[in-house]
N, C-alpha and C positions, 0 to 999 in steps of 0.2 A: 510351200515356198514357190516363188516363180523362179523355171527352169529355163535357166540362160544357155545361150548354145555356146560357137563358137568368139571369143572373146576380142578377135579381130574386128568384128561387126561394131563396134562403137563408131558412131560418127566423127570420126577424130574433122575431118575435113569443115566439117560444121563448125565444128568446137573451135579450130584455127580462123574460120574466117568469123567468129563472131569477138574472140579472142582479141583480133585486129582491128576491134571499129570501137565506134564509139554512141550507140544512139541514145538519143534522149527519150525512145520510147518504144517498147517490146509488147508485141500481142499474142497471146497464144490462144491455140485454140484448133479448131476442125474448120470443116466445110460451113458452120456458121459465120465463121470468121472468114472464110475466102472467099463470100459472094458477099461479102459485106463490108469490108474494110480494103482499098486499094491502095497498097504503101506507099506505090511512086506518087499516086495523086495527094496523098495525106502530106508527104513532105512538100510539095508543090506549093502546095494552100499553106502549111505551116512555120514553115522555113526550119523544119527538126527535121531530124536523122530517126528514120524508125524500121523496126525488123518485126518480119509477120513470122511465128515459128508456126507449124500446123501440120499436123496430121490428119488428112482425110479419116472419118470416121472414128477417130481416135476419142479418147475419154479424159478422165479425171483423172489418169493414174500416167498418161503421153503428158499433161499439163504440167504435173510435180514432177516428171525426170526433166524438162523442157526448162520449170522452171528452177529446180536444183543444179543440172549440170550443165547447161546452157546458158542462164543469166545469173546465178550464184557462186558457180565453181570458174565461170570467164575471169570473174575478177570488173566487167563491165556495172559501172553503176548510172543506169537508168534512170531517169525522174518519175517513170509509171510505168508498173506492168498492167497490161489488161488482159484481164484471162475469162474470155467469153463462151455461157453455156445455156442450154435450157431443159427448163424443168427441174427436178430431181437428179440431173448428172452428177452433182458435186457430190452426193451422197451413195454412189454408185460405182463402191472400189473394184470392183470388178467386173463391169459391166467393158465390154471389149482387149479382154486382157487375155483370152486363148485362143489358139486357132493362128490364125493371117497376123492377128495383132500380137500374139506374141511374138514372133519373128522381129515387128516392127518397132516395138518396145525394146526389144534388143539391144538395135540399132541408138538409142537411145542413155542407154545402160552402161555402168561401169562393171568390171566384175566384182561387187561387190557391195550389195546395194542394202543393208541393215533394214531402215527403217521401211521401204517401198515391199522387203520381202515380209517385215512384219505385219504390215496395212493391211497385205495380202491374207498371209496367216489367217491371221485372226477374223478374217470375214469369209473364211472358206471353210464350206465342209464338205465330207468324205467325197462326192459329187464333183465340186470344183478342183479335190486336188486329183484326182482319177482324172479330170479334164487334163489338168496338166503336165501329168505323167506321160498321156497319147500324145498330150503335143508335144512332147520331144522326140517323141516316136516316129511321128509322122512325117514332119521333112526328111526324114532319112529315106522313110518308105518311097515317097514319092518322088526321091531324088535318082536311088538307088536300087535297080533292082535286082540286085545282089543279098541287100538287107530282105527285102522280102523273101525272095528264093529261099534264104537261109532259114525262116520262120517256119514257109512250109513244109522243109525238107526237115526241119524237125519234128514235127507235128505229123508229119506221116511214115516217119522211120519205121515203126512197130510192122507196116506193111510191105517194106520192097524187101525181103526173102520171099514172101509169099510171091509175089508180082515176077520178080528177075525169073522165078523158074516155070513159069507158067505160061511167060513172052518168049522162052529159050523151046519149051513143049509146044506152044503152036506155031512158030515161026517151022519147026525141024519136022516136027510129023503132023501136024495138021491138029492139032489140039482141038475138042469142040469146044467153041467157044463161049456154051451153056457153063464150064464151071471154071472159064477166064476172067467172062465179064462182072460177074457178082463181085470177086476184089476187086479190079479195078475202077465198081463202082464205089465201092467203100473207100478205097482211095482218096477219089472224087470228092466224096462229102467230107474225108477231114480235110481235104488240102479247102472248099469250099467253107466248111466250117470256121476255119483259121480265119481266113480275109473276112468274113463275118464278124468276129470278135473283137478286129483292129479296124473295124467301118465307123465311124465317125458319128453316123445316125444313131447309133446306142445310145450316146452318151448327152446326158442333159445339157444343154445350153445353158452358160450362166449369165448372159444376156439377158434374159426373163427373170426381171422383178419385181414382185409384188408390193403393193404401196404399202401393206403392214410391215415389211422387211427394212426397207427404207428407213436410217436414224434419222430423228430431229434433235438429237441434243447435241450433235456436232464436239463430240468429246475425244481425246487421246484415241487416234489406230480406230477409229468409226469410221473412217473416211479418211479421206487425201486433204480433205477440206482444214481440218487443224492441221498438217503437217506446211500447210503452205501458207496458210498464215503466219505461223511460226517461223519461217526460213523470213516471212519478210519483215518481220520483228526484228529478229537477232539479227541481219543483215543492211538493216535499213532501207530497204527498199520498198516503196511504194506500191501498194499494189490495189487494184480495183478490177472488181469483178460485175461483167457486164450481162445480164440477162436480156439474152435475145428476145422477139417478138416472132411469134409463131403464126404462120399461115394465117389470116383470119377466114369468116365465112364467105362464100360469093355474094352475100349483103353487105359484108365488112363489120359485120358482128361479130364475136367471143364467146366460145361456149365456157360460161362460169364452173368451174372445177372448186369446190371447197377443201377437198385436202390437200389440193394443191394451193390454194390460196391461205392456206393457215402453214404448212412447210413453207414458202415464202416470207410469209410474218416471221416466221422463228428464224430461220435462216437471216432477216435483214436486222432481226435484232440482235442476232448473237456478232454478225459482222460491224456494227455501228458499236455494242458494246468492247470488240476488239479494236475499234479502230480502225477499221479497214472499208475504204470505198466499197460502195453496191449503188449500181446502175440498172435503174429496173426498162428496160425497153417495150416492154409488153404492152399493147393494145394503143401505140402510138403510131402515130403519122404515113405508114405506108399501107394502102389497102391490096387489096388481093392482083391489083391489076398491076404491082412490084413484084411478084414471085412468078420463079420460073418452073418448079418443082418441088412437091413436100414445103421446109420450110425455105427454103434457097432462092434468095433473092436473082433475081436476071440480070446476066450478066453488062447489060445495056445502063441497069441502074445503079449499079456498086459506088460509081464515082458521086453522082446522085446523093449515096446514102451517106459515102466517105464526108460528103459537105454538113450533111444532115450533124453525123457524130459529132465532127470537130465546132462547129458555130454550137450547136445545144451545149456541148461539154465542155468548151472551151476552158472553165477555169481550171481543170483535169491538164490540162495544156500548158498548162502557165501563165494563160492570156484572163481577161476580167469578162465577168458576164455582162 
């Protein structure tokens, strides 16, 4: 299950100012989406009302609380959500979901979140939920260090009778300190041993996913990918999902990836046989000399690209091709 912390952390302030508007078009997404889409220019050119929600580094599982309790639970009804990603994301329930992002998913969270803790569940094992047992752990430690003190004064208790009378014998008469130091080397290594065991570097990353691991049949609790489909069924909300276009080569060629070009196939068949927009971006129009970093377009050409989206997709808009 994912471990919610304090239940004040909800973005209420979010939730009130989305609560109060009215747009005709909501984007979610990461830093694909922030170096790509600029809202104030998009309204400019469109004469719509549009909100960017976003999480830096954030994943598939920031996109389903963003788009459940932000454009589901507002009560706003949108003409299109677009929820922009690349690769294998959508299939990636846990990919940035402990550590930094768990705090940040929080924020995000109600106390009470059924199906986002099932999604979870079911896609985690013993590895992932040890992940996210320290990560409750860990803001405390790092916050507090009190909590920690208290860890290793437990973990070393068995030792301070020996210790107390042995700092009392060499402080008083001069103790040699050939049979001081040995406990309070021993000491040492369990209070050392302790911070060892709550060190972060132990524990698997579940960021690292192997493409055998990865579903293609996009069924019930595999993914985020059916649960937000589904929210935009029973809701009526529009929703289309935009695959970015990745860095190209410094020739402006693509290196051909076949599993990933057959998860794509499946992935746009299962979305067309739901019903649901897919915008495939890949290997079009901006070459290497649009990107500022990794895939992140520069920041000089957002507005650029913002043209680019709206004229290509325009009937997404409401306007005619």
């Amino acid at each position: 299950m994912f471990i919610r912390g304090d239940r004040n952390n909800f973005d209420i302030q979010l939730f009130n100012q989305i609560s109060n508007s009215s747009p005709d078009f909501v984007f979610i997404g990461n830093s694909m989406l922030e170096t790509r889409i600029n809202d104030k220019h998009l309204e400019k050119i469109s004469n719509k009302d549009v909100i960017l929600l976003t999480l830096p580094g954030g994943m598939s599982s920031a996109w389903y609380l963003y788009f459940k309790n932000f454009v589901v639970q507002t009560n706003i009804k949108p003409k299109n959500v677009f929820i922009f990603f690349r690769d294998y994301e959508l299939s990636k329930p846990l990919y940035r979901t402990t550590g930094e992002y768990s705090q940040k998913l929080d924020l995000l969270s109600y106390d009470e979140e059924q199906e986002f803790d099932f999604i979870i569940d079911s896609n985690s094992g013993i590895g992932e939920k040890l992940s996210r047992i320290f990560d409750d752990i860990y803001p405390v430690q790092s916050k507090k260090n009190k909590a920690r003190d208290l860890i290793n004064r437990m973990a070393v208790t068995p030792f301070i009778p020996k210790i107390i009378p042995y700092t009392i014998l060499r402080i008083s008469v001069g103790l040699n300190d050939e049979k001081y130091l040995p406990i309070l080397r021993k000491y040492k290594d369990v209070q050392n041993s302790t911070n060892d065991l709550f060190d972060r570097k132990n524990f698997r990353s579940t960021e690292i996913s192997e493409i055998s691991n990865i579903s293609t049949k996009f069924e019930e609790n595999d993914s985020f990918l059916s649960a937000l489909v589904n929210m935009s069924k029973n809701n009526d909300i529009e929703l289309t999902f935009v695959r970015v276009q990745k860095r190209p080569n410094i020739d402006n060629s693509f290196n051909f990836d076949p599993n990933l070009q057959e998860y794509i196939n499946q992935l746009s068949s299962y979305l067309r046989n739901k019903e649901i927009n897919f915008i495939d971006l890949s290997e079009r129009s901006f070459g290497v000399e649009y990107y500022l970093d990794g895939d992140h377009i520069n920041p000089e050409y957002i507005e650029e690209y913002t043209d680019f989206f709206y004229k290509e997709h325009i009937n997404y808009f409401g306007g005619v091709d």
